[in-house]
C-alpha positions as CSV (number, residue, x, y, z in Angstrom):
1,X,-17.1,1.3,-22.5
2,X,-16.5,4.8,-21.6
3,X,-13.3,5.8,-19.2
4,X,-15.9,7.0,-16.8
5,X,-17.8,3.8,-16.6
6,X,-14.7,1.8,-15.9
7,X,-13.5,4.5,-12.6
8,X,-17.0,3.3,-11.2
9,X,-14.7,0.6,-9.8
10,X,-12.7,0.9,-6.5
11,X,-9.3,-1.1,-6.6
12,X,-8.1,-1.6,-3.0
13,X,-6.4,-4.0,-0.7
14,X,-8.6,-7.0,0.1
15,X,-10.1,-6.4,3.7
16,X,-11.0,-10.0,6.2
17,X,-14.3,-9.6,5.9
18,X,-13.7,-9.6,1.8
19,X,-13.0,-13.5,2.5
20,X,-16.8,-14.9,2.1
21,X,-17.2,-12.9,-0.7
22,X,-14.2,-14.2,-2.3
23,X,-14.9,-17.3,-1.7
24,X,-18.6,-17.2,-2.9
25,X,-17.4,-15.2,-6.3
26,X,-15.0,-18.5,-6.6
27,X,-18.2,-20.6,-6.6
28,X,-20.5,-18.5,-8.6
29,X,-17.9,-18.5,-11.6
30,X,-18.4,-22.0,-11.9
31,X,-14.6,-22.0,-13.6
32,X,-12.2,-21.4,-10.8
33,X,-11.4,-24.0,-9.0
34,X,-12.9,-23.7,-5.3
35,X,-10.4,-23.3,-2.4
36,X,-11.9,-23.8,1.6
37,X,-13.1,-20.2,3.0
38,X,-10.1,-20.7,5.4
39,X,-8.0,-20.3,2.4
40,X,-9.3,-16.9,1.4
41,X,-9.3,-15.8,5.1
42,X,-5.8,-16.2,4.9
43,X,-5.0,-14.4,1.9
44,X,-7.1,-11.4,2.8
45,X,-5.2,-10.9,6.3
46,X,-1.8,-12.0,5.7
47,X,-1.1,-11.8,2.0
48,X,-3.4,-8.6,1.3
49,X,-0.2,-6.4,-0.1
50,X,-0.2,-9.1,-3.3
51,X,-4.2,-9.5,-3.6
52,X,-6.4,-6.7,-4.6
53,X,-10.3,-6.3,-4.7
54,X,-12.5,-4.6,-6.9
55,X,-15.9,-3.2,-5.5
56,X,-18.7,-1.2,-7.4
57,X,-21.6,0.3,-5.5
58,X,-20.1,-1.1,-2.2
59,X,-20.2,-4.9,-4.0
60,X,-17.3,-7.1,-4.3
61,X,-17.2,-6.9,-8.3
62,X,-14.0,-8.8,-9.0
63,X,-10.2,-10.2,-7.4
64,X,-7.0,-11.1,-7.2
65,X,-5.0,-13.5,-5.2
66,X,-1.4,-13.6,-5.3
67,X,1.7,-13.8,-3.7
68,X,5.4,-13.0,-3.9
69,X,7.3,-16.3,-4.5
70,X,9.5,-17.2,-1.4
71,X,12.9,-17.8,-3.3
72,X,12.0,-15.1,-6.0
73,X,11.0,-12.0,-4.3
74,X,10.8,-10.5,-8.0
75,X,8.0,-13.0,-9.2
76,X,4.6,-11.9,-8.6
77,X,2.3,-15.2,-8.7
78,X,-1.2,-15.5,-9.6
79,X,-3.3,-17.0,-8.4
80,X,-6.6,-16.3,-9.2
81,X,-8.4,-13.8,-11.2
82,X,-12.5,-13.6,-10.3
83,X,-14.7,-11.1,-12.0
84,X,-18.8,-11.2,-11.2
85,X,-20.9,-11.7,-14.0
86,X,-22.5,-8.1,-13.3
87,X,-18.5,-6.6,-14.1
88,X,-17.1,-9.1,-17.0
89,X,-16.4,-7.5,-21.1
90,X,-15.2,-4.1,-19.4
91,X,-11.9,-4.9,-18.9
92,X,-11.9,-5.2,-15.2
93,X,-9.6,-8.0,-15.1
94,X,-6.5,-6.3,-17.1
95,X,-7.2,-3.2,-14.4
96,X,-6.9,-5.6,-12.0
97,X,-3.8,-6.7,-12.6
98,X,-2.3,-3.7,-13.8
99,X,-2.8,-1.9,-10.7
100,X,-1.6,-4.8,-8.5
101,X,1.5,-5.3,-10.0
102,X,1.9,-1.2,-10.0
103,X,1.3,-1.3,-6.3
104,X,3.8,-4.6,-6.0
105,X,6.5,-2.6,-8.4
106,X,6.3,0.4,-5.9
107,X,7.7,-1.5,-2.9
108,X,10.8,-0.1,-1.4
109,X,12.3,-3.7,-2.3
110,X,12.7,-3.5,-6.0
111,X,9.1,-4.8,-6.2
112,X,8.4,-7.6,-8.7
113,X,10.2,-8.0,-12.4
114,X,8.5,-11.1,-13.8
115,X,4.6,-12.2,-13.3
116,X,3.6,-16.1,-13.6
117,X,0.8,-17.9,-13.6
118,X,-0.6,-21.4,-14.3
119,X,-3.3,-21.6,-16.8
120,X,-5.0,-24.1,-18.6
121,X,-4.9,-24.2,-22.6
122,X,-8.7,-24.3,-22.7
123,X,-9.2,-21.3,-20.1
124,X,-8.9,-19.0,-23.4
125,X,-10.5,-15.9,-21.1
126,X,-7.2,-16.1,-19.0
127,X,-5.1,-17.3,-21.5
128,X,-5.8,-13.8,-23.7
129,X,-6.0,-11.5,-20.0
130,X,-2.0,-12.2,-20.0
131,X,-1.2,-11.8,-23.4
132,X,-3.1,-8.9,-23.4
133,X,-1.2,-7.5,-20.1
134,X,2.5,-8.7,-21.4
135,X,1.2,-6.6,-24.5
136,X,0.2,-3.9,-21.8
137,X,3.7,-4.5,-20.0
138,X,5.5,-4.5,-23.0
139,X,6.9,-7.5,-21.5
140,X,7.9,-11.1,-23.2
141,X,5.6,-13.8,-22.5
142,X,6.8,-17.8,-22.5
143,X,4.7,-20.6,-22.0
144,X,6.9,-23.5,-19.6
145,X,6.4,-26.5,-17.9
146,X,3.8,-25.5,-14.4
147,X,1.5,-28.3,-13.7
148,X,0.7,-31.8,-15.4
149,X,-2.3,-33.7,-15.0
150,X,-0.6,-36.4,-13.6
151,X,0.5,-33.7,-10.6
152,X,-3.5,-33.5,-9.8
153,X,-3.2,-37.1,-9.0
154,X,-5.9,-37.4,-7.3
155,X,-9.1,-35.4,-9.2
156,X,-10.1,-34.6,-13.1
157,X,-7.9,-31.5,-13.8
158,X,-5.9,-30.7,-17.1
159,X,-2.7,-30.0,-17.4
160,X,-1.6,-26.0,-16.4
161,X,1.3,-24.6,-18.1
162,X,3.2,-21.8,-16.7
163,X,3.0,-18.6,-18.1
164,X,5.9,-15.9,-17.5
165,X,5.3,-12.2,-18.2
166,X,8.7,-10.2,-18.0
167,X,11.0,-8.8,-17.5
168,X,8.6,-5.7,-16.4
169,X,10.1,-2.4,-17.6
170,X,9.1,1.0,-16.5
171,X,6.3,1.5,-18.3
């Protein structure tokens, strides 16, 4: 993929009426787990500085959802990761995240140090996306304990381990 391919995409703050979209990129992957529209309405309008969109020829190509842990300002959580099937094998999700947690680092706050996430073993897409941004970070990555499937008590969902990217230099 040529550089000038991949800056057809505009990275930007997720907007409310990004929500449906969202939501129906959550369904069409067929992978993510599916969250109510409510859910994405409330990311878009009141967590919009930790989620980012990615649009091509004014379409919702890709997203991010994720927050700022309560108790650890300095950990970035995500969420979810979404690319449409029109914008996948060009790298849109490592942009994705690169430039969200850019944007996160440049708060007046210290920003964020450490990135986590939950993944399951057999989601190997996301499994190589954040060894392939610690490798972009130049960060550590370690696998932990995030969520066993006996913590999706009720429902048919594996196991999610945590995955922790950091400590984030200035790269």
């Amino acid at each position: 993929m040529l550089e000038s391919e991949k800056r057809e995409f505009i990275l930007r703050r997720p907007r409310l009426e990004d929500a449906p979209w969202i939501w129906r990129l959550v369904r069409e992957t067929g992978v993510l787990d599916e969250n109510s529209s409510y859910v994405y309405l409330l990311l878009c309008r009141d967590f919009a500085d930790t989620c980012l969109v990615a649009e091509r020829d004014s379409q919702l190509a890709g997203f991010v959802t994720a927050y700022r842990l309560p108790l650890r300002t300095d950990v970035l959580f995500v969420w979810q990761i979404g690319v449409s099937s029109m914008a996948r094998r060009q790298g849109l999700g490592l942009r994705m995240l690169t430039e969200l947690i850019s944007r996160c680092r440049d708060e007046n706050d210290g920003g964020v140090s450490f990135v986590e996430a939950t993944v399951a073993l057999s989601n190997e897409p996301s499994q190589r996306l954040f060894k392939s941004l610690a490798a972009r970070l130049e960060a550590q990555l370690v696998h932990g304990e995030g969520f066993l499937e006996t913590d999706f008590r009720f429902g048919n969902h594996e196991a999610e381990p945590l995955i922790r990217i950091g400590p984030i230099g200035d790269n």
